[in-house]
MDTraj code that builds the backbone (N, CA, C; nanometers):
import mdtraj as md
import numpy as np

residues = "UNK UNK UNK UNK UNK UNK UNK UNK UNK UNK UNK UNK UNK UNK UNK UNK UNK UNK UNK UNK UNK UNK UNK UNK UNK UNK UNK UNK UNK UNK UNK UNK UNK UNK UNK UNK UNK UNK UNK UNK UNK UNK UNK UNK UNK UNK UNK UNK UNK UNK UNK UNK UNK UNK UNK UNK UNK UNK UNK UNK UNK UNK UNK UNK UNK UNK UNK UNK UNK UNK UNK UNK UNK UNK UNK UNK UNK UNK UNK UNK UNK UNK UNK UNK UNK UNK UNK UNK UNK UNK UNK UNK UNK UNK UNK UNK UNK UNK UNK UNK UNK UNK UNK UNK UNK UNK UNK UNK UNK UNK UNK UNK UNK UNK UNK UNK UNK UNK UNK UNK UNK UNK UNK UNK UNK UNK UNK UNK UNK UNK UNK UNK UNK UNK UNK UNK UNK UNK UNK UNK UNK UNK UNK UNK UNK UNK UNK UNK UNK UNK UNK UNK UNK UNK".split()
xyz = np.array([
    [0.2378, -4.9874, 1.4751],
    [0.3521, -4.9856, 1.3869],
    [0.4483, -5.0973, 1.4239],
    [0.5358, -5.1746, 1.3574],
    [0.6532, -5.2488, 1.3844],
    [0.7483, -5.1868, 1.4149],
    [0.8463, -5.2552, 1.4793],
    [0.9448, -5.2452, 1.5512],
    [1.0620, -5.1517, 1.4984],
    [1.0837, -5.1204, 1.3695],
    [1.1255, -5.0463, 1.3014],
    [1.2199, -4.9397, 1.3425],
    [1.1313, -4.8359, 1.4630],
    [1.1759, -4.7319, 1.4954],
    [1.0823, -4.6728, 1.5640],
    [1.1276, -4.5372, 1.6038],
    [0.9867, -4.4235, 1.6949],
    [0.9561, -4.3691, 1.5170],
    [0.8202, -4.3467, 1.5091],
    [0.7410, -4.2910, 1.3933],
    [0.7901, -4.1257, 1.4901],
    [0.7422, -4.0403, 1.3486],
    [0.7521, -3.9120, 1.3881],
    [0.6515, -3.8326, 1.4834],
    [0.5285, -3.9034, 1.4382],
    [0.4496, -3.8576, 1.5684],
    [0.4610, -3.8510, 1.7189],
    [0.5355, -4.0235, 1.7519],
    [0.5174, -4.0019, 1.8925],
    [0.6445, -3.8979, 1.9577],
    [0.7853, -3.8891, 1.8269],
    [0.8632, -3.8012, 1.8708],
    [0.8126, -3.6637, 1.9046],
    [0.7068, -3.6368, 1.7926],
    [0.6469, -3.4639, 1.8466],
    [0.5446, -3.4785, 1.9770],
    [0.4914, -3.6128, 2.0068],
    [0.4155, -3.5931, 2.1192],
    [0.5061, -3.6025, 2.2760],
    [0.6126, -3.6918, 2.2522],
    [0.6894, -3.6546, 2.3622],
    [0.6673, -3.8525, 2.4218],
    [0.5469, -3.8951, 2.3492],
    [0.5592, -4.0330, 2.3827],
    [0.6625, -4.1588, 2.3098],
    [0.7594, -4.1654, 2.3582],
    [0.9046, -4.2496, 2.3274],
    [0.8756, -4.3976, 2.3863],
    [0.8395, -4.4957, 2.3462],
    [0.8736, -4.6075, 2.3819],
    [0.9912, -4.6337, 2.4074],
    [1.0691, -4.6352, 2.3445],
    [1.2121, -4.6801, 2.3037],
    [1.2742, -4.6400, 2.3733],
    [1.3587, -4.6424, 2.4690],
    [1.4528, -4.5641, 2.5606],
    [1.5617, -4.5085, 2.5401],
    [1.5874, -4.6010, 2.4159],
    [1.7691, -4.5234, 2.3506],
    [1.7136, -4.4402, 2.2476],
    [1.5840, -4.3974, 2.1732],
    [1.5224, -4.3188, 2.1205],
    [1.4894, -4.1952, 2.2088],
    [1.4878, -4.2112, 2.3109],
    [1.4348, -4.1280, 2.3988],
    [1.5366, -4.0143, 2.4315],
    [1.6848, -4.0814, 2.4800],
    [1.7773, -4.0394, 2.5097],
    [1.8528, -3.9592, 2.3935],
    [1.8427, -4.0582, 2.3192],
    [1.9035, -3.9591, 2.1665],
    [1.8471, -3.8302, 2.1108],
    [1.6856, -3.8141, 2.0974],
    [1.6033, -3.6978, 2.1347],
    [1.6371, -3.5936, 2.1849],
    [1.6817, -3.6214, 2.3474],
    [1.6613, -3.5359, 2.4721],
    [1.8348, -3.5167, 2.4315],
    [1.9008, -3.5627, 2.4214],
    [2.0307, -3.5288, 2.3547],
    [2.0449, -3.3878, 2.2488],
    [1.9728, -3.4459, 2.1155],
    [1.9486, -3.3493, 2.0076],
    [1.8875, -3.2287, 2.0724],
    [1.7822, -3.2303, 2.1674],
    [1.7096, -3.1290, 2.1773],
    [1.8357, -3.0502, 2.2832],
    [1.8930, -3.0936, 2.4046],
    [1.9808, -3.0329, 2.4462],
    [2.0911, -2.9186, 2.3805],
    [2.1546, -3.0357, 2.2816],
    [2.2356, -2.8729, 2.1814],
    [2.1986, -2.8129, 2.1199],
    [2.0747, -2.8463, 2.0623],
    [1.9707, -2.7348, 2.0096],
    [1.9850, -2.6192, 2.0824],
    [1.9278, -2.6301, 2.1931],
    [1.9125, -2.5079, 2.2943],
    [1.9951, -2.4165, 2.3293],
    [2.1356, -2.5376, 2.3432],
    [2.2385, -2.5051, 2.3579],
    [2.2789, -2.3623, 2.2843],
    [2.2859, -2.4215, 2.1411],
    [2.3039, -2.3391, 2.0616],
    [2.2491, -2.2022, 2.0353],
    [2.1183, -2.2101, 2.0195],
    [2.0084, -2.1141, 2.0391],
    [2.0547, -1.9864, 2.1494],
    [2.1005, -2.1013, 2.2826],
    [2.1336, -1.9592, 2.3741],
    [2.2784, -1.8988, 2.3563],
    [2.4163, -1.9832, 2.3020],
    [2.5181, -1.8680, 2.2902],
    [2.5309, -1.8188, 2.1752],
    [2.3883, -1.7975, 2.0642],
    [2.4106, -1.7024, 1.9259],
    [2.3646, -1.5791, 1.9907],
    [2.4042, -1.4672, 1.9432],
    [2.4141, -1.3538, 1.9964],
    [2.3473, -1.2587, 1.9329],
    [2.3604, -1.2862, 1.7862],
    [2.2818, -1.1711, 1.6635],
    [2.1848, -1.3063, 1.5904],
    [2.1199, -1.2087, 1.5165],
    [2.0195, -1.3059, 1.4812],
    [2.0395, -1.3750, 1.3663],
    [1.9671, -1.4952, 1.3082],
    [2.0022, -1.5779, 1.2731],
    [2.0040, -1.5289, 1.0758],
    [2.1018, -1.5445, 1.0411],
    [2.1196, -1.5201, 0.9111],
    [2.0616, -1.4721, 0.8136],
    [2.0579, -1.4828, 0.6964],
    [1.9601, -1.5193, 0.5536],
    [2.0062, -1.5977, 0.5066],
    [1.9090, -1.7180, 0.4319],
    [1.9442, -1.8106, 0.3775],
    [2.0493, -1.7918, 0.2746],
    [2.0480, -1.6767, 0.2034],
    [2.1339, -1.6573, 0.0568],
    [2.2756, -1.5741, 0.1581],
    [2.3855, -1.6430, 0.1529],
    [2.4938, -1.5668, 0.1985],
    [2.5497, -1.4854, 0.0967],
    [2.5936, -1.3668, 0.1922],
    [2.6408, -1.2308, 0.1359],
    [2.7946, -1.2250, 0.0965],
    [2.8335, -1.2187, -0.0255],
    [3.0195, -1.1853, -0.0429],
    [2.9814, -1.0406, -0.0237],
    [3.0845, -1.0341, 0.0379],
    [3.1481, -0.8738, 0.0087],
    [3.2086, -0.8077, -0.1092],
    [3.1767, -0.7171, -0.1204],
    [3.1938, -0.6243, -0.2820],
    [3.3730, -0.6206, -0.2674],
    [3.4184, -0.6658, -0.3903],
    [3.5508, -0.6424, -0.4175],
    [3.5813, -0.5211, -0.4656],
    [3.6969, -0.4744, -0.4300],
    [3.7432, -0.3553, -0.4208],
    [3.7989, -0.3342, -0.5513],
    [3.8078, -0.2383, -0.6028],
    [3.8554, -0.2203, -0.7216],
    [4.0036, -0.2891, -0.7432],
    [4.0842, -0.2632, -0.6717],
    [4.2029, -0.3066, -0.6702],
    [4.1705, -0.5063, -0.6643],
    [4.0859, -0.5329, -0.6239],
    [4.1060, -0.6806, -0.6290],
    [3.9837, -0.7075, -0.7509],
    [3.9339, -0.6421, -0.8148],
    [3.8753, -0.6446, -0.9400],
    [3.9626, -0.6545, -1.0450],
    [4.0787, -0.5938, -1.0364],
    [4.1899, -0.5571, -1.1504],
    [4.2352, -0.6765, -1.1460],
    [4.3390, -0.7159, -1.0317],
    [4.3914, -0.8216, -1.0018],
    [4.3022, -0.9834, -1.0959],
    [4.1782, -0.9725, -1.0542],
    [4.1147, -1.0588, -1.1074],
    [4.0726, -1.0827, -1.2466],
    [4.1059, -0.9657, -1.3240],
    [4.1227, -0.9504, -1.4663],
    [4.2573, -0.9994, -1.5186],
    [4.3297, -0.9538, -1.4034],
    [4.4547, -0.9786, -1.4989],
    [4.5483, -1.1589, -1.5042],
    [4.5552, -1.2149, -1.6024],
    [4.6154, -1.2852, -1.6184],
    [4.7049, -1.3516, -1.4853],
    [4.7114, -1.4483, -1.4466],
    [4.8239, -1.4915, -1.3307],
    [4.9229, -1.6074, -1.4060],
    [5.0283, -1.5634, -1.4638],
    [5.0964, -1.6558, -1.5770],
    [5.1835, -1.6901, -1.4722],
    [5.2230, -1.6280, -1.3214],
    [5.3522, -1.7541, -1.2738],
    [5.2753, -1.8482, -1.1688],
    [5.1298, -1.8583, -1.1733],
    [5.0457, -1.9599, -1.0909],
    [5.0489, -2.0503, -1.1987],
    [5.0354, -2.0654, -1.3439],
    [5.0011, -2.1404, -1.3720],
    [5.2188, -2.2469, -1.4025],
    [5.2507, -2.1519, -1.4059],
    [5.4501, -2.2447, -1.4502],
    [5.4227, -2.3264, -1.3048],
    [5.4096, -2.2646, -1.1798],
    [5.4300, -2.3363, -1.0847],
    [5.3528, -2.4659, -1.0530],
    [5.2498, -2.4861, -1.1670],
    [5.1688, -2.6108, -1.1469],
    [5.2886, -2.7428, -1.1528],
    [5.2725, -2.8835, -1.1214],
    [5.3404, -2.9956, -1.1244],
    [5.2995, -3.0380, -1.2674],
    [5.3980, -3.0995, -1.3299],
    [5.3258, -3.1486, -1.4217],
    [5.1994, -3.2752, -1.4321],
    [5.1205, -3.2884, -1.5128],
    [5.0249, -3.4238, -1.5164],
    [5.0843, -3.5034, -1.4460],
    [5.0541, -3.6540, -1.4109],
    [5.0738, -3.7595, -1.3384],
    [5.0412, -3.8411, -1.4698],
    [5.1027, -3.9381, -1.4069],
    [5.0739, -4.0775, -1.5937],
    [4.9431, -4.1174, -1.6295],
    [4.8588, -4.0873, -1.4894],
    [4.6572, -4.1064, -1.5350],
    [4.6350, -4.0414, -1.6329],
    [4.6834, -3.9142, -1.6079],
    [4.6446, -3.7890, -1.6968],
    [4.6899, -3.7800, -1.8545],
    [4.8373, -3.8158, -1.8410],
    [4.8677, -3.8626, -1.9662],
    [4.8381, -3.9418, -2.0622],
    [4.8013, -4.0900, -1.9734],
    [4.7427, -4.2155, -2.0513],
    [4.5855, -4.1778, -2.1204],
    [4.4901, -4.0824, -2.0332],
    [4.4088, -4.0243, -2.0762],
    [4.3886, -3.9408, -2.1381],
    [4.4965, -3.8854, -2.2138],
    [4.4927, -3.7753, -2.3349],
    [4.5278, -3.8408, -2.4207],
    [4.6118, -3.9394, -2.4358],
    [4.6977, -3.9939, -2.5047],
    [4.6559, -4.0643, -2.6164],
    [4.5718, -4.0970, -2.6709],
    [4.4325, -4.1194, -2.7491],
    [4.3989, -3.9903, -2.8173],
    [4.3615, -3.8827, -2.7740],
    [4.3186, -3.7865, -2.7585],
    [4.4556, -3.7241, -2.8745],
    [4.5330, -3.6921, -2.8319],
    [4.6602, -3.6257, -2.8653],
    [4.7161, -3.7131, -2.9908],
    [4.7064, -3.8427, -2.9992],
    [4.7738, -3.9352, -3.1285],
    [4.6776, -3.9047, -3.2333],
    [4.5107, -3.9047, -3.2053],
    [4.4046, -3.8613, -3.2776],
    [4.4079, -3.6883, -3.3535],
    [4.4527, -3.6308, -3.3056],
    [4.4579, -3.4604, -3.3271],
    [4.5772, -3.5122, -3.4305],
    [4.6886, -3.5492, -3.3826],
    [4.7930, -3.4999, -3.5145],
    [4.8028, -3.6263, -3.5949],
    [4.7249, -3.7502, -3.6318],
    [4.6838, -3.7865, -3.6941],
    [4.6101, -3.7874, -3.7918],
    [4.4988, -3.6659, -3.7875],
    [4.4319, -3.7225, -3.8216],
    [4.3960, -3.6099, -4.0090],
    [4.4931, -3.5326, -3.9855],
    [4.5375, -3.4540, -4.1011],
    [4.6110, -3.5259, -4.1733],
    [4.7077, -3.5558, -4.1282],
    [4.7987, -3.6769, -4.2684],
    [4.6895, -3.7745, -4.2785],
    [4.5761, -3.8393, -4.2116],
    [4.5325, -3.9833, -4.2504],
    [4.4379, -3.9008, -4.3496],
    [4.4033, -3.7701, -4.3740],
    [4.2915, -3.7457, -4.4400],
    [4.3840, -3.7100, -4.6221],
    [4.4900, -3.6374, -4.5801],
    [4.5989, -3.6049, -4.6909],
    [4.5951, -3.7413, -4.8039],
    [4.6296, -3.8306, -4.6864],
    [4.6819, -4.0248, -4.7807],
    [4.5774, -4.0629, -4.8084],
    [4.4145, -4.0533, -4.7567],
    [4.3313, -4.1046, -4.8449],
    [4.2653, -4.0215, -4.9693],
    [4.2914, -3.8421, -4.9501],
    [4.2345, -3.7880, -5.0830],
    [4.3723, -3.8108, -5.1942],
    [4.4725, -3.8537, -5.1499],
    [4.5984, -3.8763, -5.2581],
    [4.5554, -4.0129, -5.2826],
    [4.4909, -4.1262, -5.2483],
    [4.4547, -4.2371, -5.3159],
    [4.3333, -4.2216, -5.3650],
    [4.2253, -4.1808, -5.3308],
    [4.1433, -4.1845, -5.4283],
    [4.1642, -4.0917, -5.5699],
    [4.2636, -4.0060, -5.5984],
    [4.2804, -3.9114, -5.6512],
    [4.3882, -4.0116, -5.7584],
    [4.4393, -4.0900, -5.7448],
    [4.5121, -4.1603, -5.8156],
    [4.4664, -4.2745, -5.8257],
    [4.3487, -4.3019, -5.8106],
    [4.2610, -4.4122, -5.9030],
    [4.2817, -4.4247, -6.0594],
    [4.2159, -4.5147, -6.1098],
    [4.2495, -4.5345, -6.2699],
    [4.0772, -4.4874, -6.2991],
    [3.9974, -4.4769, -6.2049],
    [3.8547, -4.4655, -6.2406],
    [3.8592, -4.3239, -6.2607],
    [3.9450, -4.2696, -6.1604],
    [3.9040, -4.0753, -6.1387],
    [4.0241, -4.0507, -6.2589],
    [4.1527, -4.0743, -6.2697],
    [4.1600, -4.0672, -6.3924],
    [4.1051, -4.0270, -6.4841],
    [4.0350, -4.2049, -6.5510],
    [3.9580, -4.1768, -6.6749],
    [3.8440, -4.1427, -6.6647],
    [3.7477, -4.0535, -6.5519],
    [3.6546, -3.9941, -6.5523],
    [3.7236, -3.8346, -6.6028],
    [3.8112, -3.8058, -6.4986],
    [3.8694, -3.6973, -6.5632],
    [3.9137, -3.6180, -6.7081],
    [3.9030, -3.7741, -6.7810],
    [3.9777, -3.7065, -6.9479],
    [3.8564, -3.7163, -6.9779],
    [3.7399, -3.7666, -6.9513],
    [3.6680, -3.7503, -6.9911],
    [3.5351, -3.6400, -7.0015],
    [3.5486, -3.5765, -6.8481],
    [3.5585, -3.4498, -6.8176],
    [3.6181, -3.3294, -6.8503],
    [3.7451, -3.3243, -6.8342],
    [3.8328, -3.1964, -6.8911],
    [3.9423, -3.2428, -6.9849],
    [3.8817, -3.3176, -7.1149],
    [3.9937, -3.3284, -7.2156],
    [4.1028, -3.2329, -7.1966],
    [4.1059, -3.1358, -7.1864],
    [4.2014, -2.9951, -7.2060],
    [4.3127, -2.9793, -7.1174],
    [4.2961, -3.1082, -7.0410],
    [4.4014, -3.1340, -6.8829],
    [4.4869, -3.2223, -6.9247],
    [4.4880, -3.2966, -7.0031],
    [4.5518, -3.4403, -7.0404],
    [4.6227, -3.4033, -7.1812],
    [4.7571, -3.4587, -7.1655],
    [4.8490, -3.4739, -7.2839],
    [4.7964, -3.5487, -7.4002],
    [4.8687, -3.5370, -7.5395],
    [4.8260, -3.6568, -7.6345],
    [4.8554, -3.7843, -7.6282],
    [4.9644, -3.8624, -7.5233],
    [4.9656, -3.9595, -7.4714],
    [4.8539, -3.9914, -7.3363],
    [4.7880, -3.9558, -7.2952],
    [4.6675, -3.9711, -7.1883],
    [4.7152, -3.9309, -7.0566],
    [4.8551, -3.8920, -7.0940],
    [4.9007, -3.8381, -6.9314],
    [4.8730, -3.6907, -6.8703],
    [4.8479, -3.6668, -6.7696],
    [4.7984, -3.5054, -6.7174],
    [4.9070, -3.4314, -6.7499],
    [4.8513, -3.3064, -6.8175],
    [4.9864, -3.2387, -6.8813],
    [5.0183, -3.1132, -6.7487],
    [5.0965, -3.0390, -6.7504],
    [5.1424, -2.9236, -6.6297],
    [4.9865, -2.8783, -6.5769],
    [4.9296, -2.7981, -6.7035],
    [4.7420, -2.7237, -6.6525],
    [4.6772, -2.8470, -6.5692],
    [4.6960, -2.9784, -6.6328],
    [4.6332, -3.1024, -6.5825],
    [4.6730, -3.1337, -6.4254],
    [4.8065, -3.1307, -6.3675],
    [4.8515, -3.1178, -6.2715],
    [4.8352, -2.9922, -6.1672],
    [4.8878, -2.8627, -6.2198],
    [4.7749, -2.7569, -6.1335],
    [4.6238, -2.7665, -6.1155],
    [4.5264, -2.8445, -6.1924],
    [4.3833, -2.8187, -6.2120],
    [4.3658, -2.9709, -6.0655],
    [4.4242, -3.0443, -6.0755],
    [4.4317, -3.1369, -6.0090],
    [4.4686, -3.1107, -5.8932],
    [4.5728, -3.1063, -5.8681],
    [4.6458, -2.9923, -5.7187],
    [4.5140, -2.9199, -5.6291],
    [4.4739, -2.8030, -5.7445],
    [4.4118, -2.6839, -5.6949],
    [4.2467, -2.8332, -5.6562],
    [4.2440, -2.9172, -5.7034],
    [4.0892, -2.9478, -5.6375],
    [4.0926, -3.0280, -5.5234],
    [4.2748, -3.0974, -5.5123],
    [4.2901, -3.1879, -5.3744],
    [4.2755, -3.1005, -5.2887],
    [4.3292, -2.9877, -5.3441],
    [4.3311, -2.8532, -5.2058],
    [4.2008, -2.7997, -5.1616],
    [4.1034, -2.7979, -5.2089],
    [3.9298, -2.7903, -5.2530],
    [3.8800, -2.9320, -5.1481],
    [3.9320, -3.0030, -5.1979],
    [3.8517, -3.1370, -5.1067],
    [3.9699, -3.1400, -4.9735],
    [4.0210, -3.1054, -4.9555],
    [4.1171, -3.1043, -4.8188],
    [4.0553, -3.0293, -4.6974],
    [4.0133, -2.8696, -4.7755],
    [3.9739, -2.7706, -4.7103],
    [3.8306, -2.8394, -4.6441],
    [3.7759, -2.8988, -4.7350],
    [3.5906, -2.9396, -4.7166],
    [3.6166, -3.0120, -4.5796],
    [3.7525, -3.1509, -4.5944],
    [3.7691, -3.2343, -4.4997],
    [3.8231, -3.1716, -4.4113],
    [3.8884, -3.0829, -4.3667],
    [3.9043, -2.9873, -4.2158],
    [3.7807, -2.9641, -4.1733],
    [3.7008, -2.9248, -4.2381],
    [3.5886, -2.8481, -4.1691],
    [3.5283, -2.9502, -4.1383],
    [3.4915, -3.0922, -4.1856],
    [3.4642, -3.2215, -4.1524],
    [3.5337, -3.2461, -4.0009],
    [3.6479, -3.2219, -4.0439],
    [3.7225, -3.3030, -3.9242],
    [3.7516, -3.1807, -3.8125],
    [3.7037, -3.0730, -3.7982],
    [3.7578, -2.9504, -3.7229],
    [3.6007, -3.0547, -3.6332],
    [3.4941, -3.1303, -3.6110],
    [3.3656, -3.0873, -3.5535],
    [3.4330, -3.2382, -3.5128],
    [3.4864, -3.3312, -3.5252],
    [3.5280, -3.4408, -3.4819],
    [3.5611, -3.4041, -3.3549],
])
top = md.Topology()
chain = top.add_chain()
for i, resn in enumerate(residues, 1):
    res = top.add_residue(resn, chain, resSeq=i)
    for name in ("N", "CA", "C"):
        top.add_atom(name, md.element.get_by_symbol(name[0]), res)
traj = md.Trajectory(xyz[None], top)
């Protein structure tokens, strides 16, 4: 083998070239032993055991802790700068959806698709009469609702 190191074999045979390998060994193996002789009970199970909580600290653990959480510090400016995106996006993003179904809704195309659709909405001058304005209303409110549920998965 190259110079590398002691391979694992000659460590289990006990043959060490290396002398500061040797020592480091006879080191490890020392507190090994060490150890071995002042444990007293025997040696564990791998899966450690909690102890069963008592009813009284079962309750406790149900119940709400509302003055741990006042006593927190507030965020630090990392924390802030990193929501902060986050937070302009949330209450944004209902008015940006409001201003674009109010512009497409006041097109000259949806308009005159509209009279052409529900004559019965539109005045004898071509303007939306009161029914024309509720019937209109009631469908921005129709496509608003659709766009929450759009934008609730954002």
């Amino acid at each position: 083998m190259s110079d590398a190191g002691t391979s694992l074999e000659s460590l289990e045979t006990g043959d060490v070239a290396n002398q500061a390998d040797a020592e480091r060994m006879a080191a490890i193996l020392r507190d090994m032993n060490a150890a071995e002789s002042t444990q007293r009970e025997p040696m564990p199970s791998m899966v450690p055991r909690m102890p069963m909580p008592s009813a009284e600290m079962r309750q406790q653990q149900q119940q709400p802790a509302f003055e741990e959480e006042s006593e927190e510090p507030p965020p630090g400016p990392a924390k802030r700068r990193g929501n902060l995106f986050n937070t302009v996006f949330e209450r944004i993003k209902e008015p940006l959806a409001v201003a674009c179904l109010m512009f497409f809704l006041s097109l000259p195309m949806f308009h005159s698709a509209a009279s052409k659709v529900v004559p019965w909405a539109f005045a004898v001058g071509g303007e939306l009469s009161y029914l024309g304005l509720i019937v209109k209303s009631l469908f921005a409110g129709g496509l608003f609702a659709v766009a929450q549920l759009g934008l609730a998965f954002l």
